[in-house]
C-alpha positions as CSV (number, residue, x, y, z in Angstrom):
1,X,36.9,51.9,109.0
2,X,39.6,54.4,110.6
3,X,37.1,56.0,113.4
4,X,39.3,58.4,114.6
5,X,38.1,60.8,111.3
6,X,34.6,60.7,112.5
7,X,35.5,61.8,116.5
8,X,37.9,64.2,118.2
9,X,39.3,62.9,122.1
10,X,38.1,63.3,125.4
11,X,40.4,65.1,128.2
12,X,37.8,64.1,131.0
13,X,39.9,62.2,133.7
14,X,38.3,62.1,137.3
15,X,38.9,58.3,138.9
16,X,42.0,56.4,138.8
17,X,40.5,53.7,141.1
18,X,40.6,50.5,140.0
19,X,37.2,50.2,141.2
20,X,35.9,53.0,138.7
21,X,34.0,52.7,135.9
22,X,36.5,54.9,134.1
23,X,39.2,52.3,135.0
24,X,37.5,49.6,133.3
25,X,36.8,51.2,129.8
26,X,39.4,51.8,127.0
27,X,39.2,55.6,125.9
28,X,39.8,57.9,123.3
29,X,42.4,60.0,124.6
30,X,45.4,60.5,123.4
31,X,45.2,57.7,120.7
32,X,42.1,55.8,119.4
33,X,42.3,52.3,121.5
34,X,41.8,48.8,119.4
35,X,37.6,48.4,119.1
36,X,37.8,44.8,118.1
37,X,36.3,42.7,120.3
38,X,34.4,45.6,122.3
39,X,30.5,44.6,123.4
40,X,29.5,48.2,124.0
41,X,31.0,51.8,122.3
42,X,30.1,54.9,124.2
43,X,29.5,58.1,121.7
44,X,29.4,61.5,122.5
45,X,27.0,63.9,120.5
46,X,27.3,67.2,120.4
47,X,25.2,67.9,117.4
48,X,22.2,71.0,118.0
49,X,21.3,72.0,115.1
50,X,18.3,70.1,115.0
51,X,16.4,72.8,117.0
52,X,18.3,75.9,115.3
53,X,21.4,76.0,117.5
54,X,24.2,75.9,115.5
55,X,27.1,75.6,118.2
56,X,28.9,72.7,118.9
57,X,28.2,71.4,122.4
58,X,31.0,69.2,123.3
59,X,30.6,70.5,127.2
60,X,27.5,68.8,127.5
61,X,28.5,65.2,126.6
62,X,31.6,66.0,128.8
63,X,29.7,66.7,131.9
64,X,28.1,63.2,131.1
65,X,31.2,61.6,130.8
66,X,32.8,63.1,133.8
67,X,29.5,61.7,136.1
68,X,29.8,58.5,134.5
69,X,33.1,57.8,135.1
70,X,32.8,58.7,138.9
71,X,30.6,55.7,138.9
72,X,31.5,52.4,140.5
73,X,31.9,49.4,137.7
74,X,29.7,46.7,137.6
75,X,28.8,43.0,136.8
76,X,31.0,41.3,134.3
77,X,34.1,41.7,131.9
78,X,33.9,44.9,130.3
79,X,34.6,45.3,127.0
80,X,33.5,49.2,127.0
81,X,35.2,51.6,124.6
82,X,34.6,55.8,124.8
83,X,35.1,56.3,120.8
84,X,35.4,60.2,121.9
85,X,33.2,63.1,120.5
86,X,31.5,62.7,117.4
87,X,32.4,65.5,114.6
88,X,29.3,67.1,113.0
89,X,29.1,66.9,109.5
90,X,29.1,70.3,107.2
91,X,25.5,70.5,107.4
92,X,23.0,68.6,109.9
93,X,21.8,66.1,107.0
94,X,25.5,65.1,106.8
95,X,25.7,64.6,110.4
96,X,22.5,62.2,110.0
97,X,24.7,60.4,107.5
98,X,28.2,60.2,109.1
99,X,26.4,58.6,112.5
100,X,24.3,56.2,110.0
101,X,27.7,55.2,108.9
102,X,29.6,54.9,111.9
103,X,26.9,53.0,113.6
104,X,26.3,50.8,110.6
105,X,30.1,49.5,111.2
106,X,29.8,48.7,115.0
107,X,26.8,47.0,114.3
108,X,28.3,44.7,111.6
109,X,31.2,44.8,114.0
110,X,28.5,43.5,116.7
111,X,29.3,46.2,119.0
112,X,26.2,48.3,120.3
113,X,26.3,52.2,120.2
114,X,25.3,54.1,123.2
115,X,24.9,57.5,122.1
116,X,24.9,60.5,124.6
117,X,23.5,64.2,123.5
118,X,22.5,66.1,121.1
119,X,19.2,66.1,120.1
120,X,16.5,64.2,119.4
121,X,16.3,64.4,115.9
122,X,19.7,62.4,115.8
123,X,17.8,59.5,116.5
124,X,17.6,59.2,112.5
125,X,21.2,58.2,112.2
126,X,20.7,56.0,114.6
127,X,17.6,54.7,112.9
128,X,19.5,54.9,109.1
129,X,22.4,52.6,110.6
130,X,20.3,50.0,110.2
131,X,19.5,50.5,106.1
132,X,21.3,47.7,105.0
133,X,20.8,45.2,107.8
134,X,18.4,43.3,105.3
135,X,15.5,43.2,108.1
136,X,12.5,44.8,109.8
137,X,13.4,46.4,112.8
138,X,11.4,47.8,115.7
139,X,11.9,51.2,117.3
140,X,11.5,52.1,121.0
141,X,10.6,55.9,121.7
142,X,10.4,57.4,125.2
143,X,9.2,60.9,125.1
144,X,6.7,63.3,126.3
145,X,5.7,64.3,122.6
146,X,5.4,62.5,120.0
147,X,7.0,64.5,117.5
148,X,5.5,63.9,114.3
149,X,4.7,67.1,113.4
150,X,4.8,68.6,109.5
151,X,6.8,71.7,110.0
152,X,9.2,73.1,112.5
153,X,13.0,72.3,114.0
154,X,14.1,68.8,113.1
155,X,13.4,68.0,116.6
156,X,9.7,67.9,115.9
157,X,9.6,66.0,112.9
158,X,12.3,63.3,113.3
159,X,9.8,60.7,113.7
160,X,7.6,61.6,110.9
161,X,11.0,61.5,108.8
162,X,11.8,57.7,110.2
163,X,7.5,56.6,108.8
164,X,8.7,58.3,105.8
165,X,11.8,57.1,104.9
166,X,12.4,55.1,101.9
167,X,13.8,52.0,101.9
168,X,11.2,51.1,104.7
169,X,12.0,48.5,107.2
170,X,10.0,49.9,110.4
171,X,8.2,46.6,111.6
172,X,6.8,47.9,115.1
173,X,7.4,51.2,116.4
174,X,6.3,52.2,120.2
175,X,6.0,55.3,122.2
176,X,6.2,55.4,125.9
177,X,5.4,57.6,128.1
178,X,3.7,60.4,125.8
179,X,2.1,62.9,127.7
180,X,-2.2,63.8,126.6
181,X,-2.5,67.3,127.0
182,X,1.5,67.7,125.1
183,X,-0.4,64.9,122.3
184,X,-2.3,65.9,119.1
185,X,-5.3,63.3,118.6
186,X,-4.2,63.4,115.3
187,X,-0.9,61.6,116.1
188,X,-2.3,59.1,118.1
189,X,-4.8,58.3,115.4
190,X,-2.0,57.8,113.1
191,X,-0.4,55.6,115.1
192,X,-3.5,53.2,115.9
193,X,-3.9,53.2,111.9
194,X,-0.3,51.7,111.2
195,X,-0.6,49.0,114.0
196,X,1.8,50.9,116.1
197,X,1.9,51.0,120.2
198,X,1.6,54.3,122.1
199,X,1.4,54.3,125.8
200,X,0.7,57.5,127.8
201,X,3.1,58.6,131.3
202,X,-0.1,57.7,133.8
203,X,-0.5,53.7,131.9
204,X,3.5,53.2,132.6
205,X,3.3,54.3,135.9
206,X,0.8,52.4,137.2
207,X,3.2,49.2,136.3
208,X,6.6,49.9,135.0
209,X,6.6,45.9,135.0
210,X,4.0,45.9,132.2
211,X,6.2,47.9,130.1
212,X,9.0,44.9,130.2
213,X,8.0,43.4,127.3
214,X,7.7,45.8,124.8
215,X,11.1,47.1,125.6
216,X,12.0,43.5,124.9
217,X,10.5,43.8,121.6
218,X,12.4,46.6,120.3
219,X,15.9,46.2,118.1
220,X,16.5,50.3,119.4
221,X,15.8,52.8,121.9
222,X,15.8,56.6,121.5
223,X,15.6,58.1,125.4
224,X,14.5,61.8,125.4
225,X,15.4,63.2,128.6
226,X,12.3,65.5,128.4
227,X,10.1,62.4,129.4
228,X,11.7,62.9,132.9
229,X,10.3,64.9,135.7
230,X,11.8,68.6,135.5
231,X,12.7,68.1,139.1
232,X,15.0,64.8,137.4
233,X,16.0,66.8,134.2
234,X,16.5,70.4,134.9
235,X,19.2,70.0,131.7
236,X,16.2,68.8,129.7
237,X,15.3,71.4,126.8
238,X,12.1,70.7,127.5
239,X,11.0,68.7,130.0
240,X,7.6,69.6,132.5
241,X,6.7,68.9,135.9
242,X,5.4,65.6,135.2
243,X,6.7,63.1,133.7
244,X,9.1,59.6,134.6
245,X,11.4,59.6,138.2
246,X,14.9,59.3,137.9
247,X,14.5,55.6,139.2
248,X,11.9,54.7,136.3
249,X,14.4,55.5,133.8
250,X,16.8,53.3,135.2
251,X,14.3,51.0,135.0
252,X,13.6,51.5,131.9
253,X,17.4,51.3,130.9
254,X,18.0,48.0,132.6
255,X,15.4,46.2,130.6
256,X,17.0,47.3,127.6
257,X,20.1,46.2,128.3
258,X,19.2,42.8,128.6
259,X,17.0,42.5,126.1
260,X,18.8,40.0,123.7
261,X,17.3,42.2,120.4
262,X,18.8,45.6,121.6
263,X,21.5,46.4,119.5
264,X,21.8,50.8,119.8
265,X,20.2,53.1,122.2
266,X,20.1,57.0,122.4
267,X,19.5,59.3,124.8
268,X,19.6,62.7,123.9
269,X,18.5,66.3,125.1
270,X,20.8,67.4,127.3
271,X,22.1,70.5,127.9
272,X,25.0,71.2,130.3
273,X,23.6,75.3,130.6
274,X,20.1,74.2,131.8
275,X,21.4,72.0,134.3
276,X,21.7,72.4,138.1
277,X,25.0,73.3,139.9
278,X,25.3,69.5,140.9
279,X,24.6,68.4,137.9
280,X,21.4,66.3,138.5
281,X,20.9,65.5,134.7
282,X,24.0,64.8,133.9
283,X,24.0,62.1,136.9
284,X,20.8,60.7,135.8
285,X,21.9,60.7,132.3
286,X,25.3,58.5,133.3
287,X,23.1,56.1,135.5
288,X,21.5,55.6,132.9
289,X,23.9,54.4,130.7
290,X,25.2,52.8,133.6
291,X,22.2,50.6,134.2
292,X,21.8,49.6,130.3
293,X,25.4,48.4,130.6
294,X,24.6,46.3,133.5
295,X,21.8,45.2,131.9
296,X,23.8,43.9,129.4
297,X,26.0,42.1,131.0
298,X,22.9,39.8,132.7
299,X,21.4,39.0,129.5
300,X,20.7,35.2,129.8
301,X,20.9,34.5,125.8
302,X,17.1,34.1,125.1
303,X,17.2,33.1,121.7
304,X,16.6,29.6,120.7
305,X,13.1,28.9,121.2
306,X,13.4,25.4,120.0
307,X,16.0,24.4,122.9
308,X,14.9,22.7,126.0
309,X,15.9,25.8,127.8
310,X,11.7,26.7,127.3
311,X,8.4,25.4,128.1
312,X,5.8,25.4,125.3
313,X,2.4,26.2,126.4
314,X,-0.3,25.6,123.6
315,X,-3.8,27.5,124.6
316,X,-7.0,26.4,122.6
317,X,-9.4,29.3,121.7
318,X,-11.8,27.5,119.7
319,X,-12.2,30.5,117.2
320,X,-9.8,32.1,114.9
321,X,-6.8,31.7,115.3
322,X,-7.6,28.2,117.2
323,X,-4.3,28.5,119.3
324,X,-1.6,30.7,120.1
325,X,1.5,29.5,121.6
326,X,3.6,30.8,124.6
327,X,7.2,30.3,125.8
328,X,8.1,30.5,128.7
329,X,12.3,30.5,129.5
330,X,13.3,28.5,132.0
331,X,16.6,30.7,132.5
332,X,15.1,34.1,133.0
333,X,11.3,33.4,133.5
334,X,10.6,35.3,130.5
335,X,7.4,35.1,128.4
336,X,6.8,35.0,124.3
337,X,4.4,34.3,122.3
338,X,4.2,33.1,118.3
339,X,2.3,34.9,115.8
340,X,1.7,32.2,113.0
341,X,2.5,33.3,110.1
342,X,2.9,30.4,106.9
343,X,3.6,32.3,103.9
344,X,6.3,34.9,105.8
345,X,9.3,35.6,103.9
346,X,12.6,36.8,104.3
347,X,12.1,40.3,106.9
348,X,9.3,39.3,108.3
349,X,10.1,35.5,109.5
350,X,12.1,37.6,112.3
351,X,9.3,39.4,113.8
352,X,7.1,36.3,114.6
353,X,8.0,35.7,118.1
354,X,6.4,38.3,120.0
355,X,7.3,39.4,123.9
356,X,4.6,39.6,126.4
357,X,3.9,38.7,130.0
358,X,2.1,36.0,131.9
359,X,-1.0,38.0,132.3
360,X,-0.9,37.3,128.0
361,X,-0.9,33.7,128.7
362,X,-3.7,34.2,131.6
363,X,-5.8,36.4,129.1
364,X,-6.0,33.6,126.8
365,X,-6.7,31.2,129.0
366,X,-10.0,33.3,129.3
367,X,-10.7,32.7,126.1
368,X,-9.6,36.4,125.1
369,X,-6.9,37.9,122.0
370,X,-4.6,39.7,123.6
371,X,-4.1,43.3,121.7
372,X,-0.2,42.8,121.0
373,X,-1.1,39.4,119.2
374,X,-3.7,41.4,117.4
375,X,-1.5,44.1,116.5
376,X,1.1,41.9,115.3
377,X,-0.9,39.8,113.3
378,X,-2.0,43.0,111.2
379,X,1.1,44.0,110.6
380,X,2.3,40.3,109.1
């Protein structure tokens, strides 16, 4: 694929130090720099037409770029490339369709897309990239809505668009951070009936910790900046006075980087004209990105189960099911747990190792299910 059709070059240019996180990157500039062999490609969205503006915001993603390439690099060997801008398709279903196409290719490529702007709603190209991937994924969705309504701006109906779509491969989906009063019941009702997760702002407060391993869980993540505090995300279109700190986000951000699954993650909402005169979003948006990169690059390869890298622990219930097995890694003191499953197929033989935490493995040493088992085991 020539990607230099699908994006247009960034002029931004702020720190030469060879300490900066713009000196360790390769960028689109003057020419489109060699992707093969890149870990992590940085997109800029300027796409609005999701929530009926139809101008082309390439000044917000800049202001992005330009905070996060002030930043300091970190941990590792980057191999970080800045594809540029990303060109809007003649209408905003063809957009949709050119970023399901570009992201489709860098994750064939194994490269993972960290898209920056636009709105929310672009989260279904990032969900349609993963079409022909031949398995069940699981969506991650931090907002203060929930967007599933039936009529309105795009914005409000992308997820209902992702439940909808047809060829279906949604395995789990979760919501963080939704907001009651902001909430139909409805929606919430809807997603208890499919066996999907929803967990309200005051819940992942109380222990950000707890929310470890369903970020874990999840093959993508679509960040709306309107979860933050307005005080965090002035350049929010929406955000409120509650909602996550700048510092939870981060948080949030870092567990999804080194979350072995993770293969995209979005976050979108921004808007340069909203913003303070510092630039607060635009800061927290780049830390952001800067913490999922780091992230990254301390993932500790959690993947074989069957290595001696893990201790088994088998817990008898004496009902049904009679056990349930955890892992825990001895590398990064991680927890899983199987969902057995005999006559999975194909898709689904993917999904069967579960994440959780130790206070799983305590709960069943009580003799209790715990609810993400449950939920799991419904949906196999």
């Amino acid at each position: 694929m020539d990607l230099k059709l699908f994006f247009s070059p960034t002029a931004v240019d702020v720190d030469q130090a060879p300490s900066s996180f713009q000196s360790s990157i390769y960028i689109n500039r003057d020419k489109m720099p060699d992707h093969d062999g890149m870990d992590i490609a940085l997109i800029g969205l300027c796409e609005k037409r999701g929530e009926g503006n139809e101008t082309y915001d390439e000044a917000s993603v800049e202001a992005v770029r330009g905070e996060l390439y002030k930043l300091k690099k970190g941990f590792g060997d980057y191999g970080v490339i800045d594809l540029g801008n990303f060109r809007n398709g003649p209408t905003l279903e063809d957009t949709y369709l050119r970023l399901k196409e570009v992201c489709a290719y860098l994750l064939e490529k194994n490269i993972i897309p960290v898209l920056f702007g636009g709105t929310h709603d672009l989260t279904i190209g990032q969900y349609y990239a993963y079409e022909s991937s031949e398995r069940l994924i699981s969506v991650l969705n931090v907002d203060n809505t929930m967007d599933l309504e039936s009529e309105g701006d795009p914005v409000r109906q992308h997820v209902s668009q992702i439940f909808k779509h047809s060829p279906n491969y949604l395995f789990s989906y979760y919501h963080l951070a939704y907001q009651s009063y902001l909430t139909d019941q409805k929606s919430l009702e809807l997603l208890d009936k499919l066996s999907f997760e929803s967990i309200r702002l005051g819940v992942l407060k109380e222990n950000i910790k707890e929310m470890e391993p369903i970020v874990r869980d999840a093959d993508m993540m679509s960040f709306d900046l309107c979860a933050l505090q307005a005080f965090y995300a002035p350049g929010a279109s929406d955000s409120k006075v509650y909602g996550l700190t700048g510092e939870e986000a981060c948080q949030l951000s870092w567990y999804a980087g080194q979350n072995e699954k993770m293969s995209s993650i979005g976050f979108y909402n921004y808007d340069h004209k909203w913003d303070s005169e510092d630039l607060k979003s635009a800061f927290v948006i780049s830390t952001m990105i800067w913490y999922f990169i780091e992230g990254y690059y301390h993932r500790k390869g959690d993947k074989n189960f069957k290595s001696n890298d893990y201790l088994m622990y088998e817990v008898h219930l004496g009902g049904e099911p009679e056990t349930i097995r955890f892992y825990k890694s001895k590398l990064s003191e991680r927890w899983w747990m199987e969902v057995p499953n005999p006559e999975a197929q194909g898709l689904f033989n993917r999904n069967r190792m579960i994440a959780c935490n130790q206070s799983d493995y305590d709960l069943a040493l009580q003799g209790e299910i715990p609810d993400r088992w449950m939920n799991f085991f419904n949906k196999t």
